[in-house]
C-alpha positions as CSV (number, residue, x, y, z in Angstrom):
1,X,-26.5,8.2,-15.9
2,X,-29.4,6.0,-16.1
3,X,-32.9,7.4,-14.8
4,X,-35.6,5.0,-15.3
5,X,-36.6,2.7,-13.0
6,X,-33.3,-0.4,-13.5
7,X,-32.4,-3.6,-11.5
8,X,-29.1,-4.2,-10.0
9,X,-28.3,-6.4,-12.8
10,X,-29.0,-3.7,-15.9
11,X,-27.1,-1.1,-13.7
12,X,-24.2,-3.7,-14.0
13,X,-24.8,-4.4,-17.7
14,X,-25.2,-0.3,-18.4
15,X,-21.6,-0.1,-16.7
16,X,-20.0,-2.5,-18.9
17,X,-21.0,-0.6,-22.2
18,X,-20.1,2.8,-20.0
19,X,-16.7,2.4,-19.6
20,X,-15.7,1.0,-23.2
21,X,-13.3,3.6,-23.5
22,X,-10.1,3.9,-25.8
23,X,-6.9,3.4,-23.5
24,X,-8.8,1.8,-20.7
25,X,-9.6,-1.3,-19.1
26,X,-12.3,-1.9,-16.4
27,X,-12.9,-5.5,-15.8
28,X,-16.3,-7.0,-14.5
29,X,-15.0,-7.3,-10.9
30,X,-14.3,-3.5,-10.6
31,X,-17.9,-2.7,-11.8
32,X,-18.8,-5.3,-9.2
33,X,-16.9,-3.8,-6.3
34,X,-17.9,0.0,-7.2
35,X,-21.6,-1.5,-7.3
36,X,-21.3,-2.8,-4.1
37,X,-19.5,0.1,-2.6
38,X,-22.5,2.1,-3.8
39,X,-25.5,0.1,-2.3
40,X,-23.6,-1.3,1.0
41,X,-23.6,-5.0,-0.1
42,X,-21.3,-7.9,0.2
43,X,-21.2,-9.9,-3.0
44,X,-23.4,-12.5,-2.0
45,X,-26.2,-9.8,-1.6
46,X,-25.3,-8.3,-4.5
47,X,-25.8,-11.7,-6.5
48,X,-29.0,-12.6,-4.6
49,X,-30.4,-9.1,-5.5
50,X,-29.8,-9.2,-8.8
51,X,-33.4,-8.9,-10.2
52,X,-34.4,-6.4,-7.8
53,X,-34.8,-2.8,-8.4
54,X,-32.1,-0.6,-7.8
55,X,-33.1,2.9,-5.6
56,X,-32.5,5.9,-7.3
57,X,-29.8,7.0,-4.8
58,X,-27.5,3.5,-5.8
59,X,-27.6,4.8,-9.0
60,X,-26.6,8.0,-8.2
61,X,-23.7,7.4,-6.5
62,X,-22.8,4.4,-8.6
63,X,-23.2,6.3,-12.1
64,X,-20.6,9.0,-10.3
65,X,-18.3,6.2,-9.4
66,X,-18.5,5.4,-13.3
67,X,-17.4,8.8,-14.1
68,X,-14.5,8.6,-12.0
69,X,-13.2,5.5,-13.1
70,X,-13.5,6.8,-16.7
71,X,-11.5,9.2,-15.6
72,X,-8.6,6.9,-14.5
73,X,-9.3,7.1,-11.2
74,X,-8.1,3.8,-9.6
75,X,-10.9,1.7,-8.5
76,X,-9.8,1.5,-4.3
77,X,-9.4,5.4,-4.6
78,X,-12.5,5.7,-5.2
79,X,-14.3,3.3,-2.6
80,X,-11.5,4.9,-0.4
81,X,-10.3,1.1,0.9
82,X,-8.4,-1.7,-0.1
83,X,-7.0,-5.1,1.9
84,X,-3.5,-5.8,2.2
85,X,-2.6,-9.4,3.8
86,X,-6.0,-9.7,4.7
87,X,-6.3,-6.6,6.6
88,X,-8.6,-3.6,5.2
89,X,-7.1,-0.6,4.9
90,X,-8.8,3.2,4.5
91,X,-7.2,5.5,2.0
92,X,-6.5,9.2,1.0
93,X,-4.7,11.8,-1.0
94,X,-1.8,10.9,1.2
95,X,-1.2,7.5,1.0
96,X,0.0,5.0,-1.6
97,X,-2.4,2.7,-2.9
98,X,-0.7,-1.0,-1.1
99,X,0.0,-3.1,-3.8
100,X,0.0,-7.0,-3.9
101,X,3.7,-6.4,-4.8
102,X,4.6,-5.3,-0.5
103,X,3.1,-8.5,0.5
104,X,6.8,-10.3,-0.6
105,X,8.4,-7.8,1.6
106,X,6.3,-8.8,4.7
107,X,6.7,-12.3,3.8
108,X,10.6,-12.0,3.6
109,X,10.8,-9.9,7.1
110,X,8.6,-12.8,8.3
111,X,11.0,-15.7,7.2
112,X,13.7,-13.8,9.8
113,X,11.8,-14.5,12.4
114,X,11.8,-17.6,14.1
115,X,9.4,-17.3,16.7
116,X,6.9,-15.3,15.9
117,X,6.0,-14.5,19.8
118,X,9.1,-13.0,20.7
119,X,8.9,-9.2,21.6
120,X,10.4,-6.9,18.7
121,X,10.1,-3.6,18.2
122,X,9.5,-2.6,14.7
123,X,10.1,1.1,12.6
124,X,8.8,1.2,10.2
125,X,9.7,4.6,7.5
126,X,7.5,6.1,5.0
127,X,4.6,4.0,6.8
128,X,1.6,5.2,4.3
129,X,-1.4,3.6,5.3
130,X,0.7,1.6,7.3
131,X,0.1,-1.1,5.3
132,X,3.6,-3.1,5.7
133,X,3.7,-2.7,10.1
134,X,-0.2,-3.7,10.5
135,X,0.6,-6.7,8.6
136,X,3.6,-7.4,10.7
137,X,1.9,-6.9,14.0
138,X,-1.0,-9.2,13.2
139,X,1.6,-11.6,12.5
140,X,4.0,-11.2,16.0
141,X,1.6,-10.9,18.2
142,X,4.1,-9.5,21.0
143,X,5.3,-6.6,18.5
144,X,5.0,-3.2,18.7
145,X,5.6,-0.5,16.0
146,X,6.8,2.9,15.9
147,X,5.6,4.0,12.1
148,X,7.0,7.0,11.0
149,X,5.9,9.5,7.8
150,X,6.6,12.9,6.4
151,X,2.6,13.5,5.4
152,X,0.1,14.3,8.5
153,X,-2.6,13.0,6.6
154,X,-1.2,9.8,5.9
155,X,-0.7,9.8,9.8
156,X,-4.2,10.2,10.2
157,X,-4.7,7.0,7.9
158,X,-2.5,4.8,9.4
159,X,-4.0,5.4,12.6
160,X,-7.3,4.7,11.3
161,X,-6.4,1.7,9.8
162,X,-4.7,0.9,13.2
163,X,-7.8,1.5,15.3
164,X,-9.8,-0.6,12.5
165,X,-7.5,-3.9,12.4
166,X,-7.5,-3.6,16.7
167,X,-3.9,-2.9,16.8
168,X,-3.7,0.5,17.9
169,X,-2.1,-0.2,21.5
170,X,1.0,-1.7,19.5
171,X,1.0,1.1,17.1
172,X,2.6,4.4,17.2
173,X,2.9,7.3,14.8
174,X,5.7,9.6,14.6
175,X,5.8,12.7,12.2
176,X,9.2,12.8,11.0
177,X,11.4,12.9,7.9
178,X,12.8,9.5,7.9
179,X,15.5,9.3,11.0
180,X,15.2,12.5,12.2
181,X,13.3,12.5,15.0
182,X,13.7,9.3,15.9
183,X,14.7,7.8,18.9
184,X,15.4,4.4,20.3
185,X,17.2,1.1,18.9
186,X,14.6,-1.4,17.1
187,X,14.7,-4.9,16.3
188,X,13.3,-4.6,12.9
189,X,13.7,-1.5,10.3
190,X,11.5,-2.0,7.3
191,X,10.7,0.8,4.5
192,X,8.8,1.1,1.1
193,X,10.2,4.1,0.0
194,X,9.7,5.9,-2.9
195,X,12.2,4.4,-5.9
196,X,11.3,5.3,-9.4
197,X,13.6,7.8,-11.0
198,X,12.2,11.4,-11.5
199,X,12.8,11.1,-15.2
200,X,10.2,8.0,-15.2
201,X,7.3,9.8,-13.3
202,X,5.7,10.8,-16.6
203,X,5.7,7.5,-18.2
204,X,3.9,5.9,-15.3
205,X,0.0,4.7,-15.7
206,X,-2.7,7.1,-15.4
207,X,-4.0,5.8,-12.4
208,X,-0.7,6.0,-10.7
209,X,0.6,9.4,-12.1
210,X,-2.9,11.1,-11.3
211,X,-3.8,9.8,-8.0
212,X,-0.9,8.3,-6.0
213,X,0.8,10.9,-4.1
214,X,4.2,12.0,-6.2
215,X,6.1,12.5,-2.7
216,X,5.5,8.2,-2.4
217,X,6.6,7.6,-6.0
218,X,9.7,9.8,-6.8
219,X,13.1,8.7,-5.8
220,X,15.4,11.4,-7.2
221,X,17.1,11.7,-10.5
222,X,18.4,7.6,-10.1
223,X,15.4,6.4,-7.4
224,X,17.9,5.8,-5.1
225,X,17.9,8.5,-2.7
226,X,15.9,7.4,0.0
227,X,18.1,4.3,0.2
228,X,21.0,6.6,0.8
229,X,19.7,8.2,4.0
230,X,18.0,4.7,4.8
231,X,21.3,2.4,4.4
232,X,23.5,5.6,5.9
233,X,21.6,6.0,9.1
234,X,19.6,2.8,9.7
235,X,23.1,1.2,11.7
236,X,22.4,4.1,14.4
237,X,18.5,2.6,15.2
238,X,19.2,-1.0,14.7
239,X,19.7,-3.6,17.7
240,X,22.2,-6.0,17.9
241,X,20.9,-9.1,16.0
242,X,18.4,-7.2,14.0
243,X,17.9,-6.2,10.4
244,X,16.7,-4.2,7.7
245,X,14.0,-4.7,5.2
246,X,13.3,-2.9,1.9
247,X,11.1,-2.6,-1.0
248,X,13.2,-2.6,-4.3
249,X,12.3,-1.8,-8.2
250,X,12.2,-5.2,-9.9
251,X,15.7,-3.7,-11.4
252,X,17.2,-2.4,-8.3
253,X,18.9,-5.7,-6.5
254,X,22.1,-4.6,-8.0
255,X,22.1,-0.9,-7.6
256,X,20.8,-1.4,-3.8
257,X,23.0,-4.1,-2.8
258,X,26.3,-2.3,-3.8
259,X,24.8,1.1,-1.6
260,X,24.4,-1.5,1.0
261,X,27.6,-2.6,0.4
262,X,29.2,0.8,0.6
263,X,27.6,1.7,3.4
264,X,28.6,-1.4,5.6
265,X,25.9,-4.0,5.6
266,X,27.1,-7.0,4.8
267,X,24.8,-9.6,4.7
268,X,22.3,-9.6,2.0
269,X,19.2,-11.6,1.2
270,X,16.6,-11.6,-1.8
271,X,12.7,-12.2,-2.3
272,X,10.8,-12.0,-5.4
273,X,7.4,-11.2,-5.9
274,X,4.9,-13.8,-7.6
275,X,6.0,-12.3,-10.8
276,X,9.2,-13.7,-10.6
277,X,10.7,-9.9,-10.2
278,X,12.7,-8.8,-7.6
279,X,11.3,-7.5,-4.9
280,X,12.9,-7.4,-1.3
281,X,15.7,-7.0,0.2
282,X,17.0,-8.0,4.1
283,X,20.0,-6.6,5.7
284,X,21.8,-7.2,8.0
């Protein structure tokens, strides 16, 4: 931690030596966005400031953000937000971290949809931060959404996040382990549910194994057994005309599509991310 008197801009440069550490990789922008976490600017004030001197209590705080990230904690764990399709989004211990990866599953549930203004109801299971319905419902502006999760807490976030992006009057929460307490028929079933195989947990990242919530991550001895109870009970919610939408592993088309298969559904569509990977699937 640095004590004597530093501008903004040596605070940055002290970072950058700081965090030179063997197995990890902080890039200038992460420094950037903990920096401005810690003094309450946007980057254009943090750019005009440069040259000025930083308080003792930035420091403080940013020098413990520091520590933290050398410690693999993710970089939006630690300010506590991140957006998603535009939308900021609060986390916790709860919630999955949204990654760039969900925005091809709103994008595919979106290309289903021919008017956009239409009234749909939307559930949406293992909600999180709510990450995947907020984005919807800025999108249809006539939707409403029934988001359902096992975790209280991440309740409590999505909520938040709902009350933050102005959507809370089309939002509802359910606590509930995936169909079982709900009720109603819906338009729209969408899910990012937990799909890498038990066996695989260990090998993940750091910053994934450490701080995203192993409940979000772990999909049973193959990853595929929240798409059994999905694909098995999603029929008895969904409206005539409507559809499913899932999150997949980039090597799960296959492996989904013939659960799909088995289970009924018989019309299905893939999306890729912007890697190229596979990424989503629609059912119908």
């Amino acid at each position: 931690m640095m004590t004597e008197p530093v501008s903004f801009a040596d605070i940055q440069s002290w970072a950058q030596k700081e965090v030179v550490r063997p197995g990890l990789t902080v890039s200038g922008g992460e420094i950037e966005l903990l920096l401005m976490a810690a003094a309450g600017f946007d980057k254009a004030t943090l750019i005009a400031r440069q040259r000025d001197p930083c308080p003792g209590q930035v420091v403080e705080v940013f020098s413990g953000y520091i520590a933290r990230r050398i410690q693999r904690e993710p970089v939006f764990r630690i300010v506590g937000k991140r957006e998603f399709h535009g939308l900021e989004l609060e986390l916790n211990e709860a919630t999955l971290e949204p990654r760039d990866d969900t925005e091809c599953l709103v994008e595919a549930v979106l290309q289903q949809i021919s008017n956009r203004q239409d009234t749909v109801r939307i559930l949406d299971l293992g909600t999180g931060t709510g990450a995947v319905a907020l984005a919807l419902l800025t999108e249809l502006s006539n939707a409403v959404c029934v988001a359902v999760d096992v975790e209280q807490h991440a309740l409590q976030a999505a909520l938040s996040n709902a009350r933050r992006c102005n959507l809370r009057t089309r939002f509802e929460t359910l606590h509930s382990n995936w169909f079982d307490g709900v009720e109603g028929i819906f338009d729209i079933i969408v899910s990012n549910p937990p799909y890498i195989s038990s066996s695989e947990i260990q090998e993940l990242g750091e910053e994934v194994r450490l701080f995203d919530p192993q409940i979000a991550l772990d999909g049973g001895d193959d990853g595929l057994n929240a798409y059994r109870v999905i694909l098995a009970e999603a029929r008895n919610h969904l409206a005539t005309g409507g559809f499913l939408g899932l999150e997949i592993g980039h090597d799960q088309k296959a492996s989904v599509g013939r659960l799909a298969r088995m289970s009924g559904w018989n019309e299905i569509s893939s999306f890729t991310d912007l890697a190229g990977l596979d990424r989503a699937l629609i059912l119908r």
